[in-house]
C-alpha positions in Angstrom: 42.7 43.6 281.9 45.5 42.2 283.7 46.7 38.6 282.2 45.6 36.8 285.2 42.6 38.1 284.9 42.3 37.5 281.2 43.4 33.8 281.5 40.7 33.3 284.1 38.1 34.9 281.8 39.1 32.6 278.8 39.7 29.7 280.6 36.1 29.8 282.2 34.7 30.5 278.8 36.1 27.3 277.3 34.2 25.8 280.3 30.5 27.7 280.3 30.3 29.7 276.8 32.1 29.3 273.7 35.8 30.3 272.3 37.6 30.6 269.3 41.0 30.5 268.2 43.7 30.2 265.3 45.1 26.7 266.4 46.8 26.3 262.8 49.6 23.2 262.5 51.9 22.4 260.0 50.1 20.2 257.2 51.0 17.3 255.1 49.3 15.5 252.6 50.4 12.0 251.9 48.4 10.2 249.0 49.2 7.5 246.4 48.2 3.6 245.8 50.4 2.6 249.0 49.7 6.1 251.3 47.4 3.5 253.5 50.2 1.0 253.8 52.2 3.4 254.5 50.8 5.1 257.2 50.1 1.9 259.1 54.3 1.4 258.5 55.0 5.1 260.3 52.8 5.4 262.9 51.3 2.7 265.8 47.8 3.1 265.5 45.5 1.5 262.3 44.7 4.3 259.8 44.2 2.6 256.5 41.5 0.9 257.6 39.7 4.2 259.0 36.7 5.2 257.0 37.2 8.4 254.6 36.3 11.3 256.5 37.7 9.7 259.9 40.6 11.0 261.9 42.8 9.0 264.3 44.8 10.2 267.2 48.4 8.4 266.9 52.0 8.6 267.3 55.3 8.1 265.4 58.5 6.3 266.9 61.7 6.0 266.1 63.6 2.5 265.7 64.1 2.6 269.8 60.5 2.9 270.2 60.8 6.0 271.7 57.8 8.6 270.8 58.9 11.4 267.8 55.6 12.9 267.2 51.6 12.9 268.2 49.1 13.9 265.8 45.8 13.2 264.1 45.7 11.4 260.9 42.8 12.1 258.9 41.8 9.8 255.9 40.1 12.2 253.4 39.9 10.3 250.3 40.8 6.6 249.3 44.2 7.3 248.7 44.9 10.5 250.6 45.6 11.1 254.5 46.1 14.8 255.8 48.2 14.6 258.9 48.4 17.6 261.7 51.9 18.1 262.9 54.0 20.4 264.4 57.2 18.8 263.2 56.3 18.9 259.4 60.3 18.6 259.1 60.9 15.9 260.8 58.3 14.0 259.8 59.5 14.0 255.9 62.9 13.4 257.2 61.7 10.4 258.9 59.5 9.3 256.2 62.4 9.6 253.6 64.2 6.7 255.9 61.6 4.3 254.5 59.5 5.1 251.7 61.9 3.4 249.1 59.1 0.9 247.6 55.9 2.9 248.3 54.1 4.4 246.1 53.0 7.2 248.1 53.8 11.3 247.3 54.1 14.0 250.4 53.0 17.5 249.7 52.8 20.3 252.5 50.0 22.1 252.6 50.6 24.7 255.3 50.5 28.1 253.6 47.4 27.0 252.3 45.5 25.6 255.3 44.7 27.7 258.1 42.8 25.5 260.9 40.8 27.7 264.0 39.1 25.6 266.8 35.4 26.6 267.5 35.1 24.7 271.6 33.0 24.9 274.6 29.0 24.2 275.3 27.7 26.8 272.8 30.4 25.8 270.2 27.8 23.9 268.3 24.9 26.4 268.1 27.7 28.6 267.1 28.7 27.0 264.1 25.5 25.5 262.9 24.5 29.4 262.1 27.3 29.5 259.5 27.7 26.2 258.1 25.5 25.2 255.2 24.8 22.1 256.7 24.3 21.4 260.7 26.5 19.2 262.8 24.7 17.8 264.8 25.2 14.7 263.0 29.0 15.0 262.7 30.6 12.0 265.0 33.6 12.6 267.2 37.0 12.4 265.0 35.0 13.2 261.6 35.8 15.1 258.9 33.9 16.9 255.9 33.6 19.3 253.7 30.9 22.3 253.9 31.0 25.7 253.0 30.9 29.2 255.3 28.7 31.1 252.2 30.8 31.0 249.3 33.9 29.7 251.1 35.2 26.3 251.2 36.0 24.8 254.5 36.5 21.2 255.9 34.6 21.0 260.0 35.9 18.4 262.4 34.2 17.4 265.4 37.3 17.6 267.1 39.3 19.1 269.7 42.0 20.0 272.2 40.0 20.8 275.4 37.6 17.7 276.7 34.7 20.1 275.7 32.7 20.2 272.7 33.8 21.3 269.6 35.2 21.6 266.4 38.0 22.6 263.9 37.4 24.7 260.8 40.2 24.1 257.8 40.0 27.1 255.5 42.6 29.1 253.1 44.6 31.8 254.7 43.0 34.3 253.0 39.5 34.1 254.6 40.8 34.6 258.0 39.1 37.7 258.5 35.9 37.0 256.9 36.1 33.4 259.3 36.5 35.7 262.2 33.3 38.2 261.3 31.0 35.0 261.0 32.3 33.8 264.3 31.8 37.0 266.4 28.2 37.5 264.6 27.1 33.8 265.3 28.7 33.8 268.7 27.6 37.2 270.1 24.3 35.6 271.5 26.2 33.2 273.2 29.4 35.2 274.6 31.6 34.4 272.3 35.3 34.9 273.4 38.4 35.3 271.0 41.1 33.4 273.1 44.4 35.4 272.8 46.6 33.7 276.0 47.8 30.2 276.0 45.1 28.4 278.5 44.2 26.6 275.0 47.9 25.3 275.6 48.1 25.0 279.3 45.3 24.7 282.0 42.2 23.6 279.6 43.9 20.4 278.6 45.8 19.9 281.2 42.6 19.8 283.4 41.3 16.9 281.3 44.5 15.1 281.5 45.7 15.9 277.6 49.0 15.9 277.0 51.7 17.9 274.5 54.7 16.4 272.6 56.8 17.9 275.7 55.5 15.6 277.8 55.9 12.6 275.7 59.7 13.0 274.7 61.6 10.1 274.8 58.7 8.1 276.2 57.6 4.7 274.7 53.4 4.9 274.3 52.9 2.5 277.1 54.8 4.8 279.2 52.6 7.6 278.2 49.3 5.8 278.9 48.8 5.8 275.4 48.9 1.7 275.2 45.2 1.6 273.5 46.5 3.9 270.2 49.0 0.8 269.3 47.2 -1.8 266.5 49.5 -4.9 267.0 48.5 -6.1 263.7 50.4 -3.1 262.1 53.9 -4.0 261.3 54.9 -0.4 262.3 58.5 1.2 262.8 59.6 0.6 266.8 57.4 -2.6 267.3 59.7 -4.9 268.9 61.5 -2.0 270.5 57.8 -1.6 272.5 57.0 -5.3 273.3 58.7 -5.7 276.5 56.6 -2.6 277.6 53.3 -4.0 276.8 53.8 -7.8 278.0 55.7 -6.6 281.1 54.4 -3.2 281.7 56.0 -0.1 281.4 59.4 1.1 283.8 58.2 4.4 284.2 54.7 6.4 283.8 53.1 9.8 283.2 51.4 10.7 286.1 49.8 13.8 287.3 50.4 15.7 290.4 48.5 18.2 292.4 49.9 20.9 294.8 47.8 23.1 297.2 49.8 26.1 297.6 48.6 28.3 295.4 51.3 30.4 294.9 54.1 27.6 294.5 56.2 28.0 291.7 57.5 24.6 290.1 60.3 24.3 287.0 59.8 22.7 284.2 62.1 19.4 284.8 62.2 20.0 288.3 62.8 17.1 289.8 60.4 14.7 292.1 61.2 14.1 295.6 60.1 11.2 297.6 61.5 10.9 301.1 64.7 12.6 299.7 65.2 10.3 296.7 64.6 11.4 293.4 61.9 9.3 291.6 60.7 11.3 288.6 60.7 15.0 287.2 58.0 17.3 286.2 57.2 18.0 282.3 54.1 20.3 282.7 52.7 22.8 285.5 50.0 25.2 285.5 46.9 26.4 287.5 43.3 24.7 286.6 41.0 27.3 287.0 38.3 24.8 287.1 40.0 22.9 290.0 40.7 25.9 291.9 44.6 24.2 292.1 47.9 24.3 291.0 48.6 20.7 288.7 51.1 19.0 286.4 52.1 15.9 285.1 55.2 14.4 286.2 57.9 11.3 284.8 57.5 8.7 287.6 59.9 5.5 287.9 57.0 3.2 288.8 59.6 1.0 290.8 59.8 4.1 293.6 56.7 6.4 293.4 53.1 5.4 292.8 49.5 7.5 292.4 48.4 8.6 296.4 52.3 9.2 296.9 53.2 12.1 299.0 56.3 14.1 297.0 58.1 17.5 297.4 59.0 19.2 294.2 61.2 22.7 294.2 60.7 22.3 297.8 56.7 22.1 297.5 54.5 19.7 298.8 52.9 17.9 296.0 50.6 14.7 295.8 51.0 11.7 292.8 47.2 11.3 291.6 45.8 10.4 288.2 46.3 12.4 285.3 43.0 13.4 285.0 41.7 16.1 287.0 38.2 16.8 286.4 
């Protein structure tokens, strides 16, 4: 099948059916008396005072306020957070910077945690024929423990897609018994095995989520993540944020739409309007749902706005929300 073709098929399938997929990150577990405290020091949003078995969506800055990392924080015992990264590295070397005083210990857990998203309408019926226990009750951004026959897994109602679904944690070495149970549970329901990066690229993008490569650099404000940020937290990068929050932010993620279909746009490209530069592009793909090319782009909010009419790479493109469906 050619790759066009196969995106399509697995893009529409996230959509109507049901997928599956190995969307393993890098792990670490933080626990100790002060892991709480010092959780709510690293990152913006509030995380010790989240329930055990409750996940958070947040974000670590640097001392300029400037976004290092997003991830989800998930508080799985009293004491003991496991956070989903994909800059395991640089989060210990930023936590190094400022642990001096807590009494926390940081352990990665990687080669021993394998994580595969079960998504789409069916992804429920799906996995409530191998769990020992049903979901149905399982809240958005929970966490527990259940078990796949004799193996040991953790299920999250969670996801990277605006669809239903949920996250499996399991060891490494069940991946191929994992796999069996999917394709036998998911067989009624055309189960798909996604193997091309739509998980990456035009599913989230369509419902306006966002990767680290689109937040470089950026304060949360400026990333239209303002609501994460607990202003009670006295967290690393607060004052470097303020100005952004009680005066709005300089600049803002926007998303842009363009209706040749064969258009090609760069990563970075820059954002045209009336021949001055007011932005650049950090993410372009086709949404297969929207039948269009779209992207999200940088936008000095002093020169372009949403409704804007732009030329990028010599294309006609169109400012418009971030969220496309």
């Amino acid at each position: 099948m050619a790759n066009e073709e196969l995106r399509r098929k697995e893009h529409e399938a996230f959509r109507e059916k049901v997928v599956y997929h190995d969307f393993t990150h890098q792990m670490l577990k933080a626990e100790g008396p002060d892991a709480g405290a010092f959780m709510d020091k690293m990152f913006v949003n509030d995380i010790s005072g989240k329930a055990v078995g409750q996940g958070v969506y947040t974000s670590e800055l640097n001392e300029d306020g400037e976004m290092i990392d997003d991830l989800i924080a998930f508080r799985m015992e009293d004491n003991m957070y496991w956070l989903s990264t994909l800059y395991i590295d640089q989060m210990q070397e930023e936590f190094a910077k400022y642990s001096d005083g807590y009494d926390v210990e940081f352990t990665d857990i990687k080669d021993i945690t394998t994580m595969y998203a079960v998504q789409g309408p069916d992804s429920t019926k799906t996995v409530n024929k191998i769990l020992d226990k049903p979901v149905d009750d399982l809240k958005f951004f929970r966490i527990r423990p259940g078990k796949i026959d004799d193996v040991d897994v953790y299920v999250a109602n969670a996801g990277f897609t605006g669809e239903t679904g949920y996250e499996l944690y399991f060891h490494p070495d069940h991946i191929d018994f994992i796999e069996k149970k999917l394709e036998e549970a998911g067989e009624e329901f055309g189960i798909v095995h996604v193997e091309t990066d739509v998980f990456l690229s035009s599913i989230p993008t369509e419902y306006g989520l966002k990767i680290m490569r689109d937040f470089e650099g950026l304060d949360p404000y400026e990333a239209n993540l303002g609501w994460t940020v607990d202003w009670d937290s006295d967290f690393v990068g607060k004052e470097a944020i303020r100005d952004s929050k009680e005066n709005g932010p300089k600049r803002s993620l926007l998303g842009f739409t363009v209706e040749d279909k064969d258009a090609e746009v760069a990563e970075k490209a820059d954002v045209l309007k009336d021949g001055e530069k007011v932005g650049h592009v950090t993410n372009y793909t086709y949404g297969y749902t929207v039948e269009k090319n779209i992207g999200f782009a940088l936008i000095d909010n002093e020169k372009a706005k949403k409704g804007d009419k732009v030329t990028i790479d010599g294309v006609d493109a169109e400012l418009t929300s971030d969220v496309f469906l």
